[in-house]
N, CA, C and O atoms as CSV, one atom per row, in Angstrom:
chain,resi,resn,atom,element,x,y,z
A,1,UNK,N,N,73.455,73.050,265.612
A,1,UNK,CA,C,73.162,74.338,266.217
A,1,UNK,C,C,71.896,74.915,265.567
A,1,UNK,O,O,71.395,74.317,264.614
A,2,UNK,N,N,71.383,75.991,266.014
A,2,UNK,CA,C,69.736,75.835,265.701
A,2,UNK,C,C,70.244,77.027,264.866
A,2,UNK,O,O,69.948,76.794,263.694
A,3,UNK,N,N,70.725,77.909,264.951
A,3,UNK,CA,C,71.129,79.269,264.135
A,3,UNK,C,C,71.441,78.205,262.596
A,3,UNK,O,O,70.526,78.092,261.781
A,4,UNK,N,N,72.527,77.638,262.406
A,4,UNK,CA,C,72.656,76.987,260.952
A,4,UNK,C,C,71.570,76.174,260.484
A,4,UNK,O,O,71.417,76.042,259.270
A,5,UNK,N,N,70.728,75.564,261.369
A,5,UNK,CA,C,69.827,75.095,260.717
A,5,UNK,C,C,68.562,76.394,260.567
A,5,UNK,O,O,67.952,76.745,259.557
A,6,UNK,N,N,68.520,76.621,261.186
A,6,UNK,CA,C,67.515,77.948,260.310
A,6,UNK,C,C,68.054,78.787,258.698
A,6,UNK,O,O,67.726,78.995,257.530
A,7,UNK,N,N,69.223,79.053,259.845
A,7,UNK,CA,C,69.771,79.262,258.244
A,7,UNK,C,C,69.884,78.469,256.865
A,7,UNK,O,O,69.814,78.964,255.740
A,8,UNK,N,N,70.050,77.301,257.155
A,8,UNK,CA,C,69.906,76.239,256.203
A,8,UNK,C,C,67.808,76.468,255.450
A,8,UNK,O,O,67.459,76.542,254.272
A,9,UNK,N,N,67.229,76.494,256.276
A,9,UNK,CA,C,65.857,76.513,255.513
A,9,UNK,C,C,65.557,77.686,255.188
A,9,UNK,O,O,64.655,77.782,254.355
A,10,UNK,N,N,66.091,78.781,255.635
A,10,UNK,CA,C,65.622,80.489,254.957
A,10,UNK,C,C,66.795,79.767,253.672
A,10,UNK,O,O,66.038,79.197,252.885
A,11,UNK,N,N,67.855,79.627,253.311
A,11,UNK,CA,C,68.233,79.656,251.734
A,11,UNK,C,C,67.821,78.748,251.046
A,11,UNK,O,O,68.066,78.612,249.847
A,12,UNK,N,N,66.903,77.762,251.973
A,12,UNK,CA,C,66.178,77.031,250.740
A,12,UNK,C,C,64.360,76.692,250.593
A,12,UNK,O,O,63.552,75.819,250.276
A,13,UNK,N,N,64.460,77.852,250.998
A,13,UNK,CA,C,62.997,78.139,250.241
A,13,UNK,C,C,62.033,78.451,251.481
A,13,UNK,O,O,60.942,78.912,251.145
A,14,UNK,N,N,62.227,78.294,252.761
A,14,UNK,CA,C,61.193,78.841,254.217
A,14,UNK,C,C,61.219,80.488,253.929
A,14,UNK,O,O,61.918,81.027,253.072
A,15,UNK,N,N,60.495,81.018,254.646
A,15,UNK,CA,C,60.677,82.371,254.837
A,15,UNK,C,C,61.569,82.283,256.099
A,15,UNK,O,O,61.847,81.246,256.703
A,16,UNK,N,N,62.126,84.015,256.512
A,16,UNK,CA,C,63.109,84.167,257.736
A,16,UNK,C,C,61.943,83.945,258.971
A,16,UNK,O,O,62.515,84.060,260.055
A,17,UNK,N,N,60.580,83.680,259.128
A,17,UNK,CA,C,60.032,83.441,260.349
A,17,UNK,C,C,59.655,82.196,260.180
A,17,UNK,O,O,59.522,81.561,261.227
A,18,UNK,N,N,59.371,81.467,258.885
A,18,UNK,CA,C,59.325,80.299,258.978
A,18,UNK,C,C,60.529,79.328,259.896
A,18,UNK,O,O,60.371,78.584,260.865
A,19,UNK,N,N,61.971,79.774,258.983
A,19,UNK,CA,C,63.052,79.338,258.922
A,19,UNK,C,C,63.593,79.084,260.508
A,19,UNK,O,O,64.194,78.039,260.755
A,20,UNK,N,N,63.372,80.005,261.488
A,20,UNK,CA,C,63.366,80.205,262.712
A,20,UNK,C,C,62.452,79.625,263.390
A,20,UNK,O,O,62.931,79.235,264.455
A,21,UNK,N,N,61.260,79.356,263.279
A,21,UNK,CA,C,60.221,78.239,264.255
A,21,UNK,C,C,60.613,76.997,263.689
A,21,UNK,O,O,61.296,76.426,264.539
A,22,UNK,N,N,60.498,76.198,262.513
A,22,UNK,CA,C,61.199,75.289,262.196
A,22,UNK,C,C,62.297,74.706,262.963
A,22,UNK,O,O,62.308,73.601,263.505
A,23,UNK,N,N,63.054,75.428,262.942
A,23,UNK,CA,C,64.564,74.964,263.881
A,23,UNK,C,C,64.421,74.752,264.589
A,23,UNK,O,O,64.717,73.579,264.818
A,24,UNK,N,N,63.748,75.658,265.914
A,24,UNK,CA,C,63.176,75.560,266.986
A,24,UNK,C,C,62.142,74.520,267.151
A,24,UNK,O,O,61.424,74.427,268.147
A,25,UNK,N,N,62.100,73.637,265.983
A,25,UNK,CA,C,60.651,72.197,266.344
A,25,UNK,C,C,61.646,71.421,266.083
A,25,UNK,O,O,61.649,70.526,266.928
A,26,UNK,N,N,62.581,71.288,265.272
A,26,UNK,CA,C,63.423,70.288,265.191
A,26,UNK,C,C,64.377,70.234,266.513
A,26,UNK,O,O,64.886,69.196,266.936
A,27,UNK,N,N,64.553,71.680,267.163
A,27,UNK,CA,C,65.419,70.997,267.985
A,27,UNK,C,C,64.109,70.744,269.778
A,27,UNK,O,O,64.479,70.731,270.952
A,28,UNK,N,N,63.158,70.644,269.417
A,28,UNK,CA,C,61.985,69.851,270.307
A,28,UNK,C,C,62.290,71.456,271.447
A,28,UNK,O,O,62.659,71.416,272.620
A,29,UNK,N,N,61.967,72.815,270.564
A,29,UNK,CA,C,61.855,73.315,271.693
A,29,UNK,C,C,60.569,73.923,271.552
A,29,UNK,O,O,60.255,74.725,272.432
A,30,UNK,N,N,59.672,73.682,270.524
A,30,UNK,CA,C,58.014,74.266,270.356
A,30,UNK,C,C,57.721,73.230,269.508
A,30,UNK,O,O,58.414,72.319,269.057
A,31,UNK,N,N,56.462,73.560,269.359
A,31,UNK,CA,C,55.509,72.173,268.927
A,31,UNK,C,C,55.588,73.079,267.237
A,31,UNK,O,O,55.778,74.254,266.924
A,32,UNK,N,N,55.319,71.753,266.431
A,32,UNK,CA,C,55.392,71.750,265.239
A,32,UNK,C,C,53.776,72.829,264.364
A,32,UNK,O,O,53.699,73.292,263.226
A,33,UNK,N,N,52.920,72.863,265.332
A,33,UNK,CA,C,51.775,73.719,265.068
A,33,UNK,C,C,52.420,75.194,265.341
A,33,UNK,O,O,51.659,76.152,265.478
A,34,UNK,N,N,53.094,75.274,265.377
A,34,UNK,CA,C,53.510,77.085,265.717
A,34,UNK,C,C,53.896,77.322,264.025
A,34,UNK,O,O,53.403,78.378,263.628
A,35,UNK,N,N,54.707,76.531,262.894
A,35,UNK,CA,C,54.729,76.846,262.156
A,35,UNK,C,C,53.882,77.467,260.904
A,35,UNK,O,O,54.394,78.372,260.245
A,36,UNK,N,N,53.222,77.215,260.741
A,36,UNK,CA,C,52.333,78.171,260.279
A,36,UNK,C,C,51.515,79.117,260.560
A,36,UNK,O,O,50.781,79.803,259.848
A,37,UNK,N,N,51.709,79.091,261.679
A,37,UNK,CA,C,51.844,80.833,262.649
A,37,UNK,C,C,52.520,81.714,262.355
A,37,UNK,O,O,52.204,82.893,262.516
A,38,UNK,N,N,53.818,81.229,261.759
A,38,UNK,CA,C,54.967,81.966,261.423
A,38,UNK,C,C,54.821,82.182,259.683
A,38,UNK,O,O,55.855,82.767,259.362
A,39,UNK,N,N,54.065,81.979,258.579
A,39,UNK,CA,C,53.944,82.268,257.877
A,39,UNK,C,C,53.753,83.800,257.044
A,39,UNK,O,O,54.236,84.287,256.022
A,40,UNK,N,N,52.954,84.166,257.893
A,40,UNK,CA,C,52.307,85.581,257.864
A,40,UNK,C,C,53.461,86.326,258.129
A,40,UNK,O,O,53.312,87.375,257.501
A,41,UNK,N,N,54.520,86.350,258.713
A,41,UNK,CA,C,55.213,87.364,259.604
A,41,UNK,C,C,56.169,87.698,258.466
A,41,UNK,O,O,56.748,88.776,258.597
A,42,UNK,N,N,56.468,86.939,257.301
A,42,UNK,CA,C,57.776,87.311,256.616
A,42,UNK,C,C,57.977,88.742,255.602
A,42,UNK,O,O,56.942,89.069,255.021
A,43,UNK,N,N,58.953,89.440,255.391
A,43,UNK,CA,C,58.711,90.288,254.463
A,43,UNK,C,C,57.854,91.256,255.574
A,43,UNK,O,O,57.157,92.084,254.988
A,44,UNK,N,N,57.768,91.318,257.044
A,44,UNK,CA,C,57.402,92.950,257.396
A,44,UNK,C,C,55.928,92.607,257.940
A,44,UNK,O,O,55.297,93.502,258.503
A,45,UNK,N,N,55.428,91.462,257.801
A,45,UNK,CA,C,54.097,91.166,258.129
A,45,UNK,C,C,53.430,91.588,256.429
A,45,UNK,O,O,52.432,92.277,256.221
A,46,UNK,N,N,54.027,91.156,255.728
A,46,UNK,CA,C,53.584,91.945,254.007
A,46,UNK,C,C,52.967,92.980,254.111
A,46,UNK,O,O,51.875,93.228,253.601
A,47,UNK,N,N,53.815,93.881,254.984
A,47,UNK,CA,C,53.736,95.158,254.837
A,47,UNK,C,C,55.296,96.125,255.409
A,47,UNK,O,O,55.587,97.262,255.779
A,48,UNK,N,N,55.624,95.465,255.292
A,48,UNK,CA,C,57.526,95.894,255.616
A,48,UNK,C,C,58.045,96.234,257.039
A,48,UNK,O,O,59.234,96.397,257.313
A,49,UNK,N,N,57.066,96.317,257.863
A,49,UNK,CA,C,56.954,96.164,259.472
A,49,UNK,C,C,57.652,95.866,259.945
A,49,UNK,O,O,58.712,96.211,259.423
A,50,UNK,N,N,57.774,95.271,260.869
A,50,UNK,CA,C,58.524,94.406,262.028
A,50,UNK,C,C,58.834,93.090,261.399
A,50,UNK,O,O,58.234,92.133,260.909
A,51,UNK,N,N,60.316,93.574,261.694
A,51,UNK,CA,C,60.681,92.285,260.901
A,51,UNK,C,C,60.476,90.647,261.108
A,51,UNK,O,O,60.571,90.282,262.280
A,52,UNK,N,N,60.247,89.766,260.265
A,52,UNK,CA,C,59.767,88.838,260.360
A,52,UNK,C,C,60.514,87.986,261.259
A,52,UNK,O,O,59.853,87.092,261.788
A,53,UNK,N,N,61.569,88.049,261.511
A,53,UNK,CA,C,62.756,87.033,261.754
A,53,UNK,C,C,62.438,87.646,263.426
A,53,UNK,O,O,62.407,86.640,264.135
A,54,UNK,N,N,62.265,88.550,264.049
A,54,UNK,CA,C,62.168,89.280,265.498
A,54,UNK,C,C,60.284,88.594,265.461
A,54,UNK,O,O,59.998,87.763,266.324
A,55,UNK,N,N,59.357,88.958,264.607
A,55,UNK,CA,C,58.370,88.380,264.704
A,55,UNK,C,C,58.200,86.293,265.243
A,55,UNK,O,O,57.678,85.844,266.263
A,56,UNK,N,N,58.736,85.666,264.313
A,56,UNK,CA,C,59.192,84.135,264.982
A,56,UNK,C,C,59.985,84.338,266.358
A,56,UNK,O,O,59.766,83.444,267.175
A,57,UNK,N,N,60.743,85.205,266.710
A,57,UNK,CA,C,61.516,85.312,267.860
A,57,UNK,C,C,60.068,85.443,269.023
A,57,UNK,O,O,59.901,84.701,269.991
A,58,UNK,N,N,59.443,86.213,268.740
A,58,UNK,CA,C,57.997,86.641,269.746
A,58,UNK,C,C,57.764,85.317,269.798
A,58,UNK,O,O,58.169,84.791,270.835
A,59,UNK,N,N,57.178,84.516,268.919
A,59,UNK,CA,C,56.517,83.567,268.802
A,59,UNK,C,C,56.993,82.584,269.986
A,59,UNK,O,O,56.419,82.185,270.999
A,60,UNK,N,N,58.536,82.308,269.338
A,60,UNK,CA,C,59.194,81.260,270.288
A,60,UNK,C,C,59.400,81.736,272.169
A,60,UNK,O,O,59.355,80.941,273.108
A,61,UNK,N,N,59.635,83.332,272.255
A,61,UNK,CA,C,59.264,83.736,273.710
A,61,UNK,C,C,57.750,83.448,274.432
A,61,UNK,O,O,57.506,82.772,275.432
A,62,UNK,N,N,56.916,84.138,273.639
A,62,UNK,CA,C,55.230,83.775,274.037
A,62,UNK,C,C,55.293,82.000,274.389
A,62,UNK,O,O,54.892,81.604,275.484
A,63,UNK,N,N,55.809,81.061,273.391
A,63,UNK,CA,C,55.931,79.702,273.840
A,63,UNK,C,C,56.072,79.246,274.938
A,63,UNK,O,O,55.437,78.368,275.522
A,64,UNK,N,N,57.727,80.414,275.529
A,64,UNK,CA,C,58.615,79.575,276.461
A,64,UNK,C,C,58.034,80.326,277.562
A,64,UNK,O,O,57.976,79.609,278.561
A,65,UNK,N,N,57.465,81.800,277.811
A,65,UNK,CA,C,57.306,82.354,278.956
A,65,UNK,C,C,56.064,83.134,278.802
A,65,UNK,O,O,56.010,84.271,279.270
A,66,UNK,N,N,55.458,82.818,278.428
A,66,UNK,CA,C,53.536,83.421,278.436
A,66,UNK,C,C,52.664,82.497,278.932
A,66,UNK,O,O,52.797,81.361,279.388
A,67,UNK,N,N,51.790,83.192,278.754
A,67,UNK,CA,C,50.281,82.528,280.352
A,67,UNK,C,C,50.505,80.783,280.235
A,67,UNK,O,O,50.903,80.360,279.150
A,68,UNK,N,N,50.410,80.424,280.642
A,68,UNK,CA,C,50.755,78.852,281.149
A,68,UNK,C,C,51.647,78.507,279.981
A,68,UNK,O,O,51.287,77.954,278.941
A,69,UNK,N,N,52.799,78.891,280.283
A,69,UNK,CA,C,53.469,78.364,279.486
A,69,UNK,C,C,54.300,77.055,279.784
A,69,UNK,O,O,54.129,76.344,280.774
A,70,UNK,N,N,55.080,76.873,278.939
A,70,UNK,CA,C,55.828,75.195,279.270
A,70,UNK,C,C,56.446,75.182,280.444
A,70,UNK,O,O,56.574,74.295,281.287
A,71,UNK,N,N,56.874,76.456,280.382
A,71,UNK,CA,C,58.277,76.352,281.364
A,71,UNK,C,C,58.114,77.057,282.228
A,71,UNK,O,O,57.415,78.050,282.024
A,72,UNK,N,N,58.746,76.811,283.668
A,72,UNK,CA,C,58.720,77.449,284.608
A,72,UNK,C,C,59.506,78.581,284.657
A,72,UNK,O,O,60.708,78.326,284.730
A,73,UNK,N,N,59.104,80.182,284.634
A,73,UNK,CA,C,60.215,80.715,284.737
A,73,UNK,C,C,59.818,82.369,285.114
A,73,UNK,O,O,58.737,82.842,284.764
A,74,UNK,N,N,60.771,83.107,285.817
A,74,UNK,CA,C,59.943,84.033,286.887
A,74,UNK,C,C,60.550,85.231,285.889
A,74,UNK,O,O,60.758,86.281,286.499
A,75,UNK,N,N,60.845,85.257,284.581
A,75,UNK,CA,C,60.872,86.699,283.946
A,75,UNK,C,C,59.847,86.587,283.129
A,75,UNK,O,O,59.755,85.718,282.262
A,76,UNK,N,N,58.933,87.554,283.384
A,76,UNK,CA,C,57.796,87.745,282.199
A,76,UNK,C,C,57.948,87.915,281.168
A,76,UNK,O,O,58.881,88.582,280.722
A,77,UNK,N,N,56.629,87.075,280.147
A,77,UNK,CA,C,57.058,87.232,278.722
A,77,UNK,C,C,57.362,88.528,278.097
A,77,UNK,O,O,58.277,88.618,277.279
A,78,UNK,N,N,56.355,89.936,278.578
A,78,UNK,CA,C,56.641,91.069,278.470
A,78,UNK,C,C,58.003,91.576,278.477
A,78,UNK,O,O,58.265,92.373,277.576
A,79,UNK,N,N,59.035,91.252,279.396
A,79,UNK,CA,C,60.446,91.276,279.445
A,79,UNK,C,C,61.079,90.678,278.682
A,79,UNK,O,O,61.925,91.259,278.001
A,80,UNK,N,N,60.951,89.914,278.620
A,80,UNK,CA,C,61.542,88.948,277.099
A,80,UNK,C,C,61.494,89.445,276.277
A,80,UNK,O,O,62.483,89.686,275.585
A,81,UNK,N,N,59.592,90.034,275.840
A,81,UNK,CA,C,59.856,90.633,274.211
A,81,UNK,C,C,60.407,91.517,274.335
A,81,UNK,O,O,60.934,91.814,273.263
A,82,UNK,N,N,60.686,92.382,275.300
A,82,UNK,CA,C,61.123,93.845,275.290
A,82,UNK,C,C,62.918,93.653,275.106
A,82,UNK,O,O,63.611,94.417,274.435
A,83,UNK,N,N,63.461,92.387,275.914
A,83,UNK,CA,C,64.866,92.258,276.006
A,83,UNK,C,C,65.439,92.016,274.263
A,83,UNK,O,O,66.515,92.312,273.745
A,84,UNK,N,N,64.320,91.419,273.741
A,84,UNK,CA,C,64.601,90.705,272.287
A,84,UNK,C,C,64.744,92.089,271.239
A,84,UNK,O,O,65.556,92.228,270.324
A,85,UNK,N,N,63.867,92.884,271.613
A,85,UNK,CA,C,64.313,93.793,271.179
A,85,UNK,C,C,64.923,95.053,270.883
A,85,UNK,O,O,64.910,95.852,269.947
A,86,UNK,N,N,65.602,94.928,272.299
A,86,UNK,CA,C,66.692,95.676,272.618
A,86,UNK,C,C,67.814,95.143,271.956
A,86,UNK,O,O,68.510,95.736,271.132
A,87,UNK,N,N,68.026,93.333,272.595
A,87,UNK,CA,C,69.133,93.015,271.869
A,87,UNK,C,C,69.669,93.401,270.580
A,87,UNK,O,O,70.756,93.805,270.166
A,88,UNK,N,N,68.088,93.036,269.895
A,88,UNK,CA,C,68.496,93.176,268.119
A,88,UNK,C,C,68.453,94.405,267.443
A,88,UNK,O,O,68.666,94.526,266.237
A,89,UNK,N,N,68.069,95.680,268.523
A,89,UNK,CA,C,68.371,97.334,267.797
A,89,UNK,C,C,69.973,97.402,268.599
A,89,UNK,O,O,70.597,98.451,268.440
A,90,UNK,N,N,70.465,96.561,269.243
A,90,UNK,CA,C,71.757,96.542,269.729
A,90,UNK,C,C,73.065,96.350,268.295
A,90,UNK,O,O,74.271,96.553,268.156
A,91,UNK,N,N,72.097,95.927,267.595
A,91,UNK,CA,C,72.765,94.796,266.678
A,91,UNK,C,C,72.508,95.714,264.928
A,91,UNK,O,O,73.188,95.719,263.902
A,92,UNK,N,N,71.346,96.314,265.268
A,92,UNK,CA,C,70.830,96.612,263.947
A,92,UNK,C,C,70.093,98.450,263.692
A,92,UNK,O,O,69.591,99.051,262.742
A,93,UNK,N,N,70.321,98.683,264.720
A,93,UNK,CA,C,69.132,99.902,264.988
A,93,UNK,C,C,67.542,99.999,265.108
A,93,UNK,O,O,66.732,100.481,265.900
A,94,UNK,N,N,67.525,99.398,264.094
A,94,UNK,CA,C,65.972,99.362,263.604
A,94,UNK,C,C,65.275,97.764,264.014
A,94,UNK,O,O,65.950,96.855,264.496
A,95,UNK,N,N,63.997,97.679,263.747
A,95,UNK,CA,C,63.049,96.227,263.893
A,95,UNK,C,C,62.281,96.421,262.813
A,95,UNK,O,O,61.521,95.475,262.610
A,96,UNK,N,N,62.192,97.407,261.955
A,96,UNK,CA,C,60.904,97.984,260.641
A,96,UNK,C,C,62.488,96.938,259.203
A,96,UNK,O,O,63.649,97.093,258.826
A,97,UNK,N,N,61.439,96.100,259.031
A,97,UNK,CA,C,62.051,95.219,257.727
A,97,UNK,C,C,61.956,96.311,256.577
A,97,UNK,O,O,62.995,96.337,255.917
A,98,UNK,N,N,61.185,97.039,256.241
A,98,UNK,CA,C,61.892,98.085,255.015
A,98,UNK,C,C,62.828,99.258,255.248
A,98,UNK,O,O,63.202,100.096,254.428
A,99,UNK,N,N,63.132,99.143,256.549
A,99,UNK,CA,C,64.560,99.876,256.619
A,99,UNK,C,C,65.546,99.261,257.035
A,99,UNK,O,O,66.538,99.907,257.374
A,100,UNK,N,N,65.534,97.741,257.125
A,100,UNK,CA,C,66.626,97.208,257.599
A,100,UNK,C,C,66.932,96.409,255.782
A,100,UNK,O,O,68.049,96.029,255.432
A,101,UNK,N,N,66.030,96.340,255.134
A,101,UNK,CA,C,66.162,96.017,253.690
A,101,UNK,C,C,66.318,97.141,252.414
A,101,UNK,O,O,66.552,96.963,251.219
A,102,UNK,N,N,66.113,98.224,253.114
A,102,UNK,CA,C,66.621,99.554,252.318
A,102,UNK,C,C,67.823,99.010,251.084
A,102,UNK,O,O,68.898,98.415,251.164
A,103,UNK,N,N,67.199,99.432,250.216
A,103,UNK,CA,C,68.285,99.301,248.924
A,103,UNK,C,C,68.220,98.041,248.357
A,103,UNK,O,O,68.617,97.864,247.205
A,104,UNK,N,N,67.678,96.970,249.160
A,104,UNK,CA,C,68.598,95.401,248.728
A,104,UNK,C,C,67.700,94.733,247.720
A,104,UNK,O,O,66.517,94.816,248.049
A,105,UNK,N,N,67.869,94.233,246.834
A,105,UNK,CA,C,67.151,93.254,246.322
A,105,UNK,C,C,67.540,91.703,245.636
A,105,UNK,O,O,68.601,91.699,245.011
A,106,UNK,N,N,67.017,90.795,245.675
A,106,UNK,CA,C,67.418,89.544,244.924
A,106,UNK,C,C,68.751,89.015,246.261
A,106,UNK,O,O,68.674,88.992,247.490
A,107,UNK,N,N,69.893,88.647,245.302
A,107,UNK,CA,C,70.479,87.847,246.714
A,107,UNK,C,C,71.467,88.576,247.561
A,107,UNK,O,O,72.211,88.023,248.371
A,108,UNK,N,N,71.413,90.141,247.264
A,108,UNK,CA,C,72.159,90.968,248.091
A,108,UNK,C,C,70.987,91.220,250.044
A,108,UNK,O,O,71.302,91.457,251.210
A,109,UNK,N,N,69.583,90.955,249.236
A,109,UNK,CA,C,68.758,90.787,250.397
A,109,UNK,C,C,69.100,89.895,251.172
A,109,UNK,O,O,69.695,90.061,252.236
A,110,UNK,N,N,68.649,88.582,250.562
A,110,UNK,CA,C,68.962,87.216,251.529
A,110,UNK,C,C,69.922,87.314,251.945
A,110,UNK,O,O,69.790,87.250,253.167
A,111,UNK,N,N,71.344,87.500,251.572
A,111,UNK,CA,C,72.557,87.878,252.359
A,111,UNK,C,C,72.115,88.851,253.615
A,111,UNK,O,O,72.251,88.391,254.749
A,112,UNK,N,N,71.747,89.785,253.496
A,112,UNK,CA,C,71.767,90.345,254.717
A,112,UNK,C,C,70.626,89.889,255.986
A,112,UNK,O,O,70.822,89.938,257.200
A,113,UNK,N,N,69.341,89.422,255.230
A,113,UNK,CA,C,68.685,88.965,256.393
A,113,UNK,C,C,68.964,87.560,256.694
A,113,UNK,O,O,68.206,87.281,257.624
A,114,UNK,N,N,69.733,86.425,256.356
A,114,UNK,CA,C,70.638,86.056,256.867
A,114,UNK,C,C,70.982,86.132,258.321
A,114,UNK,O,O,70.532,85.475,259.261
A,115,UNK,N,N,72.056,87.267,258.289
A,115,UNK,CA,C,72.338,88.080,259.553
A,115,UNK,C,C,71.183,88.462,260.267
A,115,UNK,O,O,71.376,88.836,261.424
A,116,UNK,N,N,69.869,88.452,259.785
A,116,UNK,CA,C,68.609,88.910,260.696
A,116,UNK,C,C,68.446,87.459,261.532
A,116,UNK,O,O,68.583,87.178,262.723
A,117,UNK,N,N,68.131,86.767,260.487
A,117,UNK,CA,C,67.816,84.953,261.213
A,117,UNK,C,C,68.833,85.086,262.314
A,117,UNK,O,O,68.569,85.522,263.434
A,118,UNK,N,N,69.917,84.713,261.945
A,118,UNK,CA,C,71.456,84.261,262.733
A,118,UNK,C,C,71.012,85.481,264.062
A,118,UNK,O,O,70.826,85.033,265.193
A,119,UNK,N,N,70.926,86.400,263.906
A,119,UNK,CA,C,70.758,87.489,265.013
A,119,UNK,C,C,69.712,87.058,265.910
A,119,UNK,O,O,69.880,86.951,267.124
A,120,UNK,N,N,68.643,86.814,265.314
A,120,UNK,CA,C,67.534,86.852,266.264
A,120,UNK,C,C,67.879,84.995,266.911
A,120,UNK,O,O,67.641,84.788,268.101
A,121,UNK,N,N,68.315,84.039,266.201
A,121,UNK,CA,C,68.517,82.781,266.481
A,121,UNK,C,C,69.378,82.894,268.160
A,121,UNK,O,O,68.939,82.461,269.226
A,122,UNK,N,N,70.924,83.741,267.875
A,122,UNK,CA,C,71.350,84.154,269.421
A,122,UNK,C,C,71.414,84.523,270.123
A,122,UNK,O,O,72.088,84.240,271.113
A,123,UNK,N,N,70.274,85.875,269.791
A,123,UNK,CA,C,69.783,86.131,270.988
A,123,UNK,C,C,68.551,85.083,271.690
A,123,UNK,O,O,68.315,85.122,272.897
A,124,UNK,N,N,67.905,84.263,270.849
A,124,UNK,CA,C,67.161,83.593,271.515
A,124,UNK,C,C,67.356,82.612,272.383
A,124,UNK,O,O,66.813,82.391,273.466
A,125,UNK,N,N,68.515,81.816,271.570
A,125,UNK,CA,C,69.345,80.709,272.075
A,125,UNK,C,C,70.177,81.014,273.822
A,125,UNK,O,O,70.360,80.069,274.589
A,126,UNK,N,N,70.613,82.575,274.209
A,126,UNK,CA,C,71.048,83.243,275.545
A,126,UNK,C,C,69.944,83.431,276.132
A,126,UNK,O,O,70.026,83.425,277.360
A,127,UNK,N,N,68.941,83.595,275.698
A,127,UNK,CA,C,67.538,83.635,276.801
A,127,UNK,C,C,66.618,82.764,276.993
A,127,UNK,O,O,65.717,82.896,277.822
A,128,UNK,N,N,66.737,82.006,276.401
A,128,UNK,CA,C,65.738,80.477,276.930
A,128,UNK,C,C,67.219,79.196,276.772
A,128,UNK,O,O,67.188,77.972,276.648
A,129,UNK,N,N,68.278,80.076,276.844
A,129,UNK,CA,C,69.365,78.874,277.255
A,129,UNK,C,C,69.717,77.145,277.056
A,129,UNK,O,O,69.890,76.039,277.569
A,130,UNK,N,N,69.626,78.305,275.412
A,130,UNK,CA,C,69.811,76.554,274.557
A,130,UNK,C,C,71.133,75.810,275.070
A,130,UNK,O,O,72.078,76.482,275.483
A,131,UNK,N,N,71.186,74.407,275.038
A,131,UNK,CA,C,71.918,73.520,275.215
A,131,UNK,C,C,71.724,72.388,274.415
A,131,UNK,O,O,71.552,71.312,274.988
A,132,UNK,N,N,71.721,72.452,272.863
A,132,UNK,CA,C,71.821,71.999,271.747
A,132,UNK,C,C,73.159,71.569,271.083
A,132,UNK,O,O,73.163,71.115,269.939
């Protein structure tokens, strides 16, 4: 499942936007050059922003449904990002990584963004309709 394997590389050493395009190349659903695209995004955009883990989520939508994209498909990428992040203030309130990390530090953090990966992993997995 692509959620545990992300999760598997955010606890060992990816960042949460790394950890999430990764998965998504292993399971052959973006090309392996998107990953270090996803570098920059962790920790807020290193500036506590938008969280990194919803940032790889963009990434992997822009992939599946932006200007010539792979796939054929009649909801715009614009809708997508907008659905992605509805889902995940469904889930969380916020998308700003220093208020969804408020308080945490060392491995009380990773525990919770964790739940950021895993979050953004199923909502992605219901909208480009993994079958993994």
């Amino acid at each position: 499942m692509i959620k545990d394997k992300a999760l598997d590389y955010f606890k060992n050493g990816y960042s949460c936007s790394e950890s999430i395009i990764q998965a998504y190349v292993d399971a052959g659903l973006c090309p392996e050059e998107l990953l270090p695209c996803a570098t920059t995004f962790s920790g807020g955009m290193s500036s506590g922003c938008l969280c990194g883990a919803i940032a790889a989520g963009q990434i992997i939508l822009g992939y599946h449904f932006g200007r010539k994209n792979k796939f054929n498909n009649e909801i715009s990428a614009r809708a997508n990002a907008a659905k992605l992040i509805e889902e995940f203030k469904k889930r969380n309130k916020v998308t700003c990584c220093r208020i969804l990390s408020a308080g945490l530090d060392g491995s009380a953090r990773k525990e919770h963004c964790c739940k950021l990966v895993a979050d953004v992993c199923e909502i992605l997995d219901e909208m480009i309709k993994v079958k993994v």
